[in-house]
PDB file with SEQRES, HELIX, SHEET and CRYST1 records, atoms N, CA, C and O in Angstrom:
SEQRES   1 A   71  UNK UNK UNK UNK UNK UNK UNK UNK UNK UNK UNK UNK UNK          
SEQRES   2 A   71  UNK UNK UNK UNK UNK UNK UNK UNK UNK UNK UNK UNK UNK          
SEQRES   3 A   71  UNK UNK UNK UNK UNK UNK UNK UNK UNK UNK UNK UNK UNK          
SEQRES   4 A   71  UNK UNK UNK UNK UNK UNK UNK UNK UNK UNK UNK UNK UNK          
SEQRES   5 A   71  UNK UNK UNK UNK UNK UNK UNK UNK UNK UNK UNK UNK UNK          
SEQRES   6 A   71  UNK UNK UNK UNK UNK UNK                                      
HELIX    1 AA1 UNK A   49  UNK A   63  1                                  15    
SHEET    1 AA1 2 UNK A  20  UNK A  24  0                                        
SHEET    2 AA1 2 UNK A  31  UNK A  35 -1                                        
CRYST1    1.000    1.000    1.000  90.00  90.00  90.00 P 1           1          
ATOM      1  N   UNK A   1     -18.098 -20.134 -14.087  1.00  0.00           N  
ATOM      2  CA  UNK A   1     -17.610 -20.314 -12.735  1.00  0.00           C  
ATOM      3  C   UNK A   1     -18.736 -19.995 -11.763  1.00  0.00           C  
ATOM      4  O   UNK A   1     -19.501 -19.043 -11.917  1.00  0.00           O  
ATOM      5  N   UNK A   2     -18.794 -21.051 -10.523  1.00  0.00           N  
ATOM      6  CA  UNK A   2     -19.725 -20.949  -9.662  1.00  0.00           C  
ATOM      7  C   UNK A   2     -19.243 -20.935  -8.285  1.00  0.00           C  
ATOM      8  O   UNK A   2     -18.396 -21.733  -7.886  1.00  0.00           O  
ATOM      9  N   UNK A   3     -19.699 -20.162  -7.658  1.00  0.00           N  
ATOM     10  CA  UNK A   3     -19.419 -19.539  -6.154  1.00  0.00           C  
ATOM     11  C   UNK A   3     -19.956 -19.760  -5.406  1.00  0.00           C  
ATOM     12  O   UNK A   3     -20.638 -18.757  -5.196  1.00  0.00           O  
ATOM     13  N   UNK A   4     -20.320 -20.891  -4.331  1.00  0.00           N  
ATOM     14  CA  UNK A   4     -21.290 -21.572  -3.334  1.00  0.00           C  
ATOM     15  C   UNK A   4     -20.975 -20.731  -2.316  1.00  0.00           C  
ATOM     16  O   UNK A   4     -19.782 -20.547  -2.075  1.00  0.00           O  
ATOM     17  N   UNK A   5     -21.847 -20.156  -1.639  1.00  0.00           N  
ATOM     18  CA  UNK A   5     -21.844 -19.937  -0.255  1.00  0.00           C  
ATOM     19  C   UNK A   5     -21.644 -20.501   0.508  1.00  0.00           C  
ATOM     20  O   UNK A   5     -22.387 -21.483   0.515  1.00  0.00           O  
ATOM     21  N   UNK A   6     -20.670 -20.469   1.657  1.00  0.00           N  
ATOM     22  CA  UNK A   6     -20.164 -21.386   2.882  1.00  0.00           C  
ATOM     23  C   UNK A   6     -19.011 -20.945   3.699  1.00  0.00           C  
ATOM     24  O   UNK A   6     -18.248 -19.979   3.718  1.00  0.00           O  
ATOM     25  N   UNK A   7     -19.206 -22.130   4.421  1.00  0.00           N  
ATOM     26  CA  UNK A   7     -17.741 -21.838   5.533  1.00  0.00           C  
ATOM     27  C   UNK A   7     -16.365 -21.635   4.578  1.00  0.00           C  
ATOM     28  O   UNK A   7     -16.304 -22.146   3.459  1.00  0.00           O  
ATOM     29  N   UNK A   8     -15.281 -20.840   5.141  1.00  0.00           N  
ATOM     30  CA  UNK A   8     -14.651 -20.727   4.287  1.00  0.00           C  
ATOM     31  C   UNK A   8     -12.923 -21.443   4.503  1.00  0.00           C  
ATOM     32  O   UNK A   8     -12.452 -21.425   5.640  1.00  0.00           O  
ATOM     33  N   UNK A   9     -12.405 -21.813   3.781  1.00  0.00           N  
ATOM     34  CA  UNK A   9     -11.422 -23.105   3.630  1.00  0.00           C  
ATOM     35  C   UNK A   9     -10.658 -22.546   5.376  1.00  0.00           C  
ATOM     36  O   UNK A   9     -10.704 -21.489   6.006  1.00  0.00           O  
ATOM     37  N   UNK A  10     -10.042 -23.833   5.610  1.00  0.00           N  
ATOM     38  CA  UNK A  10      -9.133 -23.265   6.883  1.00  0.00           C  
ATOM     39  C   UNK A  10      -7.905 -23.211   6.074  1.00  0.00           C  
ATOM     40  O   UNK A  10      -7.618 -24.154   5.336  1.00  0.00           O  
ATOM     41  N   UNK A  11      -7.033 -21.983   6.185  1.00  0.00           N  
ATOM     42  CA  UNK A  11      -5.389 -22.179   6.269  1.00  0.00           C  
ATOM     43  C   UNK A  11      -4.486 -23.115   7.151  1.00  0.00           C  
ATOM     44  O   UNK A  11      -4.483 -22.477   8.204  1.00  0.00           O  
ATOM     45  N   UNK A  12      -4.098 -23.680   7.266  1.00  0.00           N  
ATOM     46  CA  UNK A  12      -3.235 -24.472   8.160  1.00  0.00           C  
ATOM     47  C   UNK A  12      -1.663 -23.788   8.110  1.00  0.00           C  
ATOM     48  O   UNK A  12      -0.988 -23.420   7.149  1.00  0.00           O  
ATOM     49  N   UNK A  13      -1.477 -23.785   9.103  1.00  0.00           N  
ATOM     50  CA  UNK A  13       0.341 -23.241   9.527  1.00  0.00           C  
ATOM     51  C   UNK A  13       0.869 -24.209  10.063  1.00  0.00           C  
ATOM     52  O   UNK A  13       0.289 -25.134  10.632  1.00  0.00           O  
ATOM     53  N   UNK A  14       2.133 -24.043   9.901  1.00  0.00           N  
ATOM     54  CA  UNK A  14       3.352 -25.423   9.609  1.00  0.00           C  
ATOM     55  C   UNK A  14       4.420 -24.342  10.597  1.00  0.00           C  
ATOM     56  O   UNK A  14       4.718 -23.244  10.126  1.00  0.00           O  
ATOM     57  N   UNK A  15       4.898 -24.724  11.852  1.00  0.00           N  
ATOM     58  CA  UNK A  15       5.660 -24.374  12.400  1.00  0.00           C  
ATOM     59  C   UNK A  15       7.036 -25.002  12.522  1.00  0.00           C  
ATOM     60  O   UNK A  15       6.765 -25.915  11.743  1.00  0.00           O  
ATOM     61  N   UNK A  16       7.914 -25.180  12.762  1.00  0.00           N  
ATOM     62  CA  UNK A  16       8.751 -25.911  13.234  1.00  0.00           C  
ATOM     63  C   UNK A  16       9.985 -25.151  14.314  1.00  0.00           C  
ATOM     64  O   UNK A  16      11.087 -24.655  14.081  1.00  0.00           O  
ATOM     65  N   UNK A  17       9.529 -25.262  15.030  1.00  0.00           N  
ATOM     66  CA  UNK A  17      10.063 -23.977  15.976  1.00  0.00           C  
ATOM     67  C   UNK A  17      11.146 -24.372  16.736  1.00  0.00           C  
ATOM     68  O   UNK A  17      11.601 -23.578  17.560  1.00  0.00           O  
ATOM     69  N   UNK A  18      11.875 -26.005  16.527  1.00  0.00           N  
ATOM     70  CA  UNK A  18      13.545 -26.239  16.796  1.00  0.00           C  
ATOM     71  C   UNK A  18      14.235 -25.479  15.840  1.00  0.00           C  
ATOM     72  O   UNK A  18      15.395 -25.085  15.963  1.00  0.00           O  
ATOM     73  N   UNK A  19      13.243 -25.216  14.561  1.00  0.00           N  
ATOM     74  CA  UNK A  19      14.553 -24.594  13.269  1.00  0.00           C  
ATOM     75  C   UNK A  19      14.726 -23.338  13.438  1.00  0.00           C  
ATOM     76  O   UNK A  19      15.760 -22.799  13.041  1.00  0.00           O  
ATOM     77  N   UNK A  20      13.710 -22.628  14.078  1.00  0.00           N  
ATOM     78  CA  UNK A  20      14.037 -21.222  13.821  1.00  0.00           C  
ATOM     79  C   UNK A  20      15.331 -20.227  14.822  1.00  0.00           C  
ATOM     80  O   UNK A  20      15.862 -20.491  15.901  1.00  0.00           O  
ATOM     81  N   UNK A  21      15.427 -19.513  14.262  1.00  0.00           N  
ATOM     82  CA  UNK A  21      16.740 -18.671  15.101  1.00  0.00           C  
ATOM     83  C   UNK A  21      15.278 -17.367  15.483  1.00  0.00           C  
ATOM     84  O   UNK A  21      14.271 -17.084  14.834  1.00  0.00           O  
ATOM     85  N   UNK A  22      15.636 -17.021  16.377  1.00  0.00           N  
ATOM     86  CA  UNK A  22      14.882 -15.901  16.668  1.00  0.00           C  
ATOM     87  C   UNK A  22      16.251 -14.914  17.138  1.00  0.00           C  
ATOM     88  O   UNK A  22      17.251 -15.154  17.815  1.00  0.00           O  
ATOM     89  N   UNK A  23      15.695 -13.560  16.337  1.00  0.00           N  
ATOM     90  CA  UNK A  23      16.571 -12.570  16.085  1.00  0.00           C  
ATOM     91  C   UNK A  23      15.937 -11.224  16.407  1.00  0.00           C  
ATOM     92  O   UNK A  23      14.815 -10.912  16.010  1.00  0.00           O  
ATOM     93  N   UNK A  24      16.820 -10.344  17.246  1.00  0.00           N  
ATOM     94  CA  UNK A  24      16.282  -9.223  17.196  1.00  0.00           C  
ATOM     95  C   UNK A  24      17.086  -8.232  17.088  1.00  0.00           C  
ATOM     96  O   UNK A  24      17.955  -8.082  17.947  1.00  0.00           O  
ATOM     97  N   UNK A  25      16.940  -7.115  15.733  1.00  0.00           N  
ATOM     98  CA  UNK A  25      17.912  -6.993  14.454  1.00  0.00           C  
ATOM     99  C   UNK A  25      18.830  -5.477  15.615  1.00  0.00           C  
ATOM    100  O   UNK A  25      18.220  -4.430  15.834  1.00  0.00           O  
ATOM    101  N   UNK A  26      19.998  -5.677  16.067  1.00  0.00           N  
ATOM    102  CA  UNK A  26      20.575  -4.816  16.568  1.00  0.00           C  
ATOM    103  C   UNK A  26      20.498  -3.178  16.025  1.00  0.00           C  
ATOM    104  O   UNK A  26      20.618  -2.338  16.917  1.00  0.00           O  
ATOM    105  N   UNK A  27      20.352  -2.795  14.954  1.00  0.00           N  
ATOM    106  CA  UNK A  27      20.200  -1.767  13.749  1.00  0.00           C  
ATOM    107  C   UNK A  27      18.954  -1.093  14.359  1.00  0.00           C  
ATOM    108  O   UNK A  27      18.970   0.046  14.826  1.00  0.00           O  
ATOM    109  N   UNK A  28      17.898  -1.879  14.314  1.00  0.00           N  
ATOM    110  CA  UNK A  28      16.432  -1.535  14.048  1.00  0.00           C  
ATOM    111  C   UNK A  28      15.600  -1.998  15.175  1.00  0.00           C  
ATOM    112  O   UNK A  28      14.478  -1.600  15.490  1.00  0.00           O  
ATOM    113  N   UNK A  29      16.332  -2.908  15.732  1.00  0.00           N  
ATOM    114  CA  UNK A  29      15.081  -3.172  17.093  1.00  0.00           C  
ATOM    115  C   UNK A  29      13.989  -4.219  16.500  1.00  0.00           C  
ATOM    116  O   UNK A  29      13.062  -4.335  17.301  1.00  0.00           O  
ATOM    117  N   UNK A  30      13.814  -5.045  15.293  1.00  0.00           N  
ATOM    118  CA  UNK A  30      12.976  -5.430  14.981  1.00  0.00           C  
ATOM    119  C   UNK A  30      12.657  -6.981  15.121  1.00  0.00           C  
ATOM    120  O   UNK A  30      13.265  -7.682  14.312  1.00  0.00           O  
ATOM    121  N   UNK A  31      11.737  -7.698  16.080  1.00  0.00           N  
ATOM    122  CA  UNK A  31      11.823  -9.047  16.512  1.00  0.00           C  
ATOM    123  C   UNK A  31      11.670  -9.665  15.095  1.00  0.00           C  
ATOM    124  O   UNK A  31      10.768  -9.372  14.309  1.00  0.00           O  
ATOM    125  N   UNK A  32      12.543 -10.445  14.900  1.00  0.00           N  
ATOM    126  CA  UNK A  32      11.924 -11.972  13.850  1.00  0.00           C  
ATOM    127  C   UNK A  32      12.225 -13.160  13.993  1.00  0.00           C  
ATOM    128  O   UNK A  32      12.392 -13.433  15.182  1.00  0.00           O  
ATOM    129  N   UNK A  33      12.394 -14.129  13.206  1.00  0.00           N  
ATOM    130  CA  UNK A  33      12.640 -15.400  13.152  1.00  0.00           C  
ATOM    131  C   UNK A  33      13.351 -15.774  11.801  1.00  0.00           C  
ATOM    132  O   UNK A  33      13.196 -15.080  10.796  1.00  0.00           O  
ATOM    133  N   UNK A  34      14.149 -16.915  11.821  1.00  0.00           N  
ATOM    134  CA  UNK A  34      14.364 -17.479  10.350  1.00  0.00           C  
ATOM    135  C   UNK A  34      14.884 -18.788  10.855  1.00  0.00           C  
ATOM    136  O   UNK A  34      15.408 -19.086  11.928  1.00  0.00           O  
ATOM    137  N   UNK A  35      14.640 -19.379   9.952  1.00  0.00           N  
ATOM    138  CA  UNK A  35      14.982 -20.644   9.894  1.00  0.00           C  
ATOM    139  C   UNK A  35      16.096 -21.243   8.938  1.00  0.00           C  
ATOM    140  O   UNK A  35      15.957 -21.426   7.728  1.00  0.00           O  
ATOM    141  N   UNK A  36      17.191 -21.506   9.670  1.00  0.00           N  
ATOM    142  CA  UNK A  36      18.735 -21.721   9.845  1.00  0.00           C  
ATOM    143  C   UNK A  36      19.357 -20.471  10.560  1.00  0.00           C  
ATOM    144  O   UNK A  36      18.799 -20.259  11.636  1.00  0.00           O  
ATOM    145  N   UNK A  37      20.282 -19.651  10.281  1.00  0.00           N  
ATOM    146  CA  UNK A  37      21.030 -18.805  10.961  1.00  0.00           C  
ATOM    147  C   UNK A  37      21.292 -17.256  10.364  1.00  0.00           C  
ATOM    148  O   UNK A  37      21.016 -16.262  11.036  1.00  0.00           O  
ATOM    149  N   UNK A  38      21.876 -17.184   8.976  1.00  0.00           N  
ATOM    150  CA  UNK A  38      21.715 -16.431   8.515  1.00  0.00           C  
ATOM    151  C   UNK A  38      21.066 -15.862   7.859  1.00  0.00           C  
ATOM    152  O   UNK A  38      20.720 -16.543   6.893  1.00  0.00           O  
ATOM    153  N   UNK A  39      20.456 -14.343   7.860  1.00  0.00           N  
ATOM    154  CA  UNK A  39      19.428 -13.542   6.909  1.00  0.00           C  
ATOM    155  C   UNK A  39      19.400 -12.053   7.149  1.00  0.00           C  
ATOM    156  O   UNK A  39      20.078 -11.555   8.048  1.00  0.00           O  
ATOM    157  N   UNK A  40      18.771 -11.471   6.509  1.00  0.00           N  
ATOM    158  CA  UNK A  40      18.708 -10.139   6.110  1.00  0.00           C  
ATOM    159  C   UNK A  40      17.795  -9.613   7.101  1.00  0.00           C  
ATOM    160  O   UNK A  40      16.924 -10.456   7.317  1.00  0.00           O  
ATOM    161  N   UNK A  41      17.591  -8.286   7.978  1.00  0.00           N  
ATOM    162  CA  UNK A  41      16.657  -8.238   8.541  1.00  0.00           C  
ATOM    163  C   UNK A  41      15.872  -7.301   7.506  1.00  0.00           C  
ATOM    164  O   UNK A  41      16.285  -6.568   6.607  1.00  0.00           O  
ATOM    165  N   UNK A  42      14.217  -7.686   8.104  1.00  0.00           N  
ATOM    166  CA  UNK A  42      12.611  -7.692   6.791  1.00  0.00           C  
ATOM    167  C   UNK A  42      13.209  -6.671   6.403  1.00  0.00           C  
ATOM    168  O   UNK A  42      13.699  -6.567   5.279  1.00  0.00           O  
ATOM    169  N   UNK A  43      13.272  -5.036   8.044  1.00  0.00           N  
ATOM    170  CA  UNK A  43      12.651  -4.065   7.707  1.00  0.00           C  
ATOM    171  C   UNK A  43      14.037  -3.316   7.246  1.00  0.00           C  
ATOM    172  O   UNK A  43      13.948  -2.416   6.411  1.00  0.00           O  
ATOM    173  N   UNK A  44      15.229  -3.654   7.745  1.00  0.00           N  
ATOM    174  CA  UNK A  44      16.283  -2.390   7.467  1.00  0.00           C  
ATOM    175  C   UNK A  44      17.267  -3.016   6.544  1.00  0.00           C  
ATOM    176  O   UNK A  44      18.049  -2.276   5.947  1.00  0.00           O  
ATOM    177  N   UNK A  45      17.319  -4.617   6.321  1.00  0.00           N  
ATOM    178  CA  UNK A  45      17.886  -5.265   5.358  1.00  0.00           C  
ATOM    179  C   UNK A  45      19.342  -5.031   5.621  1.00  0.00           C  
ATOM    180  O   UNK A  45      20.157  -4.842   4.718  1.00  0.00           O  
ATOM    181  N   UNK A  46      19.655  -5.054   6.989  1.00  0.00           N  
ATOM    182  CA  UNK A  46      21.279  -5.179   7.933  1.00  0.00           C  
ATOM    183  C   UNK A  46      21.337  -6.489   8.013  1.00  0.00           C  
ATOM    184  O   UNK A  46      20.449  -7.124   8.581  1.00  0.00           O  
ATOM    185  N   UNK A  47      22.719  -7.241   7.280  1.00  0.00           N  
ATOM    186  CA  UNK A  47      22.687  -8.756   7.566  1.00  0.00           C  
ATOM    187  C   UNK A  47      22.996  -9.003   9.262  1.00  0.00           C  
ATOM    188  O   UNK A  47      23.342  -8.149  10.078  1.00  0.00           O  
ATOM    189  N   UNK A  48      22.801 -10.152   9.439  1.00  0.00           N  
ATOM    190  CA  UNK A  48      22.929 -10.475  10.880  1.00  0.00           C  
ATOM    191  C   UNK A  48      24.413 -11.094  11.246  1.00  0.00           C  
ATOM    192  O   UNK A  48      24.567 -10.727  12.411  1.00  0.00           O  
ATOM    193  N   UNK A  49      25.242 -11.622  10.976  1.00  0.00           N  
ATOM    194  CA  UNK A  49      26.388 -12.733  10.379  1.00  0.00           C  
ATOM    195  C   UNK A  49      26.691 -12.313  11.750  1.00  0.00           C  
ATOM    196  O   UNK A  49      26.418 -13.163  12.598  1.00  0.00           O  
ATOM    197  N   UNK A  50      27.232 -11.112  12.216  1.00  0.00           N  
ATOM    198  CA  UNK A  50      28.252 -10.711  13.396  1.00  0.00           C  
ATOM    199  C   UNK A  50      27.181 -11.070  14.889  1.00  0.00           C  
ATOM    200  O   UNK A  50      27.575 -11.568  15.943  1.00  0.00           O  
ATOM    201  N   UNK A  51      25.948 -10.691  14.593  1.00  0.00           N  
ATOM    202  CA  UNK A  51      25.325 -10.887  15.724  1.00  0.00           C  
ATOM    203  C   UNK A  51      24.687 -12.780  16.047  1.00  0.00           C  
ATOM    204  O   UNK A  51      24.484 -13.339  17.125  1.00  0.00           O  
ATOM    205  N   UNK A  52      24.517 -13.358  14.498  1.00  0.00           N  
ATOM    206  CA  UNK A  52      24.307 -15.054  14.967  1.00  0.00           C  
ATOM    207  C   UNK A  52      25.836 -15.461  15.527  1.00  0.00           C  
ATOM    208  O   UNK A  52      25.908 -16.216  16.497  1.00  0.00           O  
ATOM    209  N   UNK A  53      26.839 -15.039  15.010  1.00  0.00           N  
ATOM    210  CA  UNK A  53      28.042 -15.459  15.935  1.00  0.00           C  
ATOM    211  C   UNK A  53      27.980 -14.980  17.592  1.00  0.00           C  
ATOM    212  O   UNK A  53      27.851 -15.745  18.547  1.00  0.00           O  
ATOM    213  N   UNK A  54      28.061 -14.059  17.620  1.00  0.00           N  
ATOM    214  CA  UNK A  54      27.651 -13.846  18.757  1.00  0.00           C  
ATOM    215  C   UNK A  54      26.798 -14.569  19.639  1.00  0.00           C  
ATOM    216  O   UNK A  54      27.040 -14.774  20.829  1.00  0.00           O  
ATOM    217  N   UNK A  55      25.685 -14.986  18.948  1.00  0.00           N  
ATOM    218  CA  UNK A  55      24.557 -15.416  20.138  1.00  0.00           C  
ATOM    219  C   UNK A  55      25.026 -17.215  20.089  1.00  0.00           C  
ATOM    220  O   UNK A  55      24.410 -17.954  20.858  1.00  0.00           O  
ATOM    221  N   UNK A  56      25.963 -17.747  19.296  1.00  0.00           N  
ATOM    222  CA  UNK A  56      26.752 -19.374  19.250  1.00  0.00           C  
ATOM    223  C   UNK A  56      27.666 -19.690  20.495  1.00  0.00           C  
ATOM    224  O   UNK A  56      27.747 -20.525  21.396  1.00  0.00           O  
ATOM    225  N   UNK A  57      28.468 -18.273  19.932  1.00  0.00           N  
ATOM    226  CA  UNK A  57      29.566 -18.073  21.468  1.00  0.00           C  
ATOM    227  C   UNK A  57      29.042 -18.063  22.519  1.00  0.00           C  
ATOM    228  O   UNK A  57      29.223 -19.012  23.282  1.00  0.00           O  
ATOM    229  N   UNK A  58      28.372 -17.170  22.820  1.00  0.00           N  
ATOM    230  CA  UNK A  58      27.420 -17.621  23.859  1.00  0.00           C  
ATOM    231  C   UNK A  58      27.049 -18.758  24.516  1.00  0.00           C  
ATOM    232  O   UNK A  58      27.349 -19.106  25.658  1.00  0.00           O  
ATOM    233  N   UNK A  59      26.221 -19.432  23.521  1.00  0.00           N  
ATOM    234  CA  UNK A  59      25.637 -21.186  23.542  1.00  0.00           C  
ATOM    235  C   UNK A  59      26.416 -21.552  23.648  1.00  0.00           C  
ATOM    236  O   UNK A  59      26.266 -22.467  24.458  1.00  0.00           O  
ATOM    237  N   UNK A  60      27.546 -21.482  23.297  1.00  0.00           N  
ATOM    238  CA  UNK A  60      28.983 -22.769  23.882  1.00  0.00           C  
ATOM    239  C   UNK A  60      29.270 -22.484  25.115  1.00  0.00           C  
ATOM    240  O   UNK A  60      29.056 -23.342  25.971  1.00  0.00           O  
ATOM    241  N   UNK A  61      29.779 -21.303  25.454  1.00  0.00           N  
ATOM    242  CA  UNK A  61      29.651 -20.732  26.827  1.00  0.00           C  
ATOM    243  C   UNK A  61      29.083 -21.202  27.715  1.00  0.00           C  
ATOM    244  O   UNK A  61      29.744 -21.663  28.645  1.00  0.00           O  
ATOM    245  N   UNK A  62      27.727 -21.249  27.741  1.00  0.00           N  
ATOM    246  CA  UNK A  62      26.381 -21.919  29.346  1.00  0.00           C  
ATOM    247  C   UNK A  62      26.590 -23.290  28.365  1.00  0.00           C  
ATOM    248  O   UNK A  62      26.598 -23.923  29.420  1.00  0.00           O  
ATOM    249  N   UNK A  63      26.731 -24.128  27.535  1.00  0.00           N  
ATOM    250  CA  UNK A  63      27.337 -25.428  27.535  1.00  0.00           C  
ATOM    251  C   UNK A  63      28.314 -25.850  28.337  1.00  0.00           C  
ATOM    252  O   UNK A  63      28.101 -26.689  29.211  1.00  0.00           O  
ATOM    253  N   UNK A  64      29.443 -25.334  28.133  1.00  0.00           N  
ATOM    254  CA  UNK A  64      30.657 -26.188  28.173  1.00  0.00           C  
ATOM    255  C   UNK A  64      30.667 -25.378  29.896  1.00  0.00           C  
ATOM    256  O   UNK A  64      31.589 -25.703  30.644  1.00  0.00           O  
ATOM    257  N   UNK A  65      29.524 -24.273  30.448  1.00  0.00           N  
ATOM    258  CA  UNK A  65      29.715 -23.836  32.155  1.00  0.00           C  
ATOM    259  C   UNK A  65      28.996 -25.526  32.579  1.00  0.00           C  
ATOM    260  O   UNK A  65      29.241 -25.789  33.756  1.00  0.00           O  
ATOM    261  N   UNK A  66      28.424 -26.329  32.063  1.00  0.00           N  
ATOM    262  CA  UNK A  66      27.328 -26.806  32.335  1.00  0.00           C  
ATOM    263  C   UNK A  66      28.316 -28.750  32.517  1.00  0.00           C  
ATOM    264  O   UNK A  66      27.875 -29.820  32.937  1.00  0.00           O  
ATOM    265  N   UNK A  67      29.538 -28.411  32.031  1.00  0.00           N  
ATOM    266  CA  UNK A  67      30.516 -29.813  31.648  1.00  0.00           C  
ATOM    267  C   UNK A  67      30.971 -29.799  33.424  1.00  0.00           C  
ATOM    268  O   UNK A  67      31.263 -28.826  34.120  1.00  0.00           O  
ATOM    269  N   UNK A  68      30.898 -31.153  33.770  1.00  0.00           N  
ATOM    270  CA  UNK A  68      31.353 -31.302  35.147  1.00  0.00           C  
ATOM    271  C   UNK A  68      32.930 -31.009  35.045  1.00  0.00           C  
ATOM    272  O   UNK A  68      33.875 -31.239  34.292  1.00  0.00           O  
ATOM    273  N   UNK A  69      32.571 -30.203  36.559  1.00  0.00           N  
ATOM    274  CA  UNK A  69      34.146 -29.669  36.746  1.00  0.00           C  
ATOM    275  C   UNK A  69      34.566 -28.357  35.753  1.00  0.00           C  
ATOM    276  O   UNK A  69      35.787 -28.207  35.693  1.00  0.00           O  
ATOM    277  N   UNK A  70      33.934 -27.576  35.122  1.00  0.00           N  
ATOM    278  CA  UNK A  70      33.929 -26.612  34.495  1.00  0.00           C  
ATOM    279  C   UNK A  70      34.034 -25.190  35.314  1.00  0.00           C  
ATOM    280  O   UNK A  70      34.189 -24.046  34.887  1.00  0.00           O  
ATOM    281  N   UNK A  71      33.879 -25.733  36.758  1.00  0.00           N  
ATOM    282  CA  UNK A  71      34.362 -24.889  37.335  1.00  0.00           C  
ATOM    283  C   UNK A  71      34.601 -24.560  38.667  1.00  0.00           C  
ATOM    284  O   UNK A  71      35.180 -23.512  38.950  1.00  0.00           O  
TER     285      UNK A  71                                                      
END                                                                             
């Protein structure tokens, strides 16, 4: 095996940042992301289930304030 000296490879990152839910874990205070809705948070491993409902209700909420004549 041979080891050339040089520039060294680029990583490339793949975002897709319509998918992600951004979460910040009520328990622990800890910002993250995931992509779909439900998950474990990294650091305290408290599922989220009660708090992504929460933040839906919401989103329907400033939706349906947003339907003419809504109010």
């Amino acid at each position: 095996m041979k080891v050339r000296a040089g520039a060294p490879l680029l990583v490339r990152y793949y975002r897709e940042r319509e998918l992600e839910t951004k979460i910040t874990c009520v328990n622990c205070t800890l910002q993250f992301a995931v992509y779909g809705v439900f998950a474990d948070c990294p650091d305290c491993a408290v599922h989220n289930s009660l708090q992504t409902l929460q933040m839906n209700l919401d989103l329907t909420r400033r939706q349906l304030d947003l339907l003419p004549g809504s109010k």
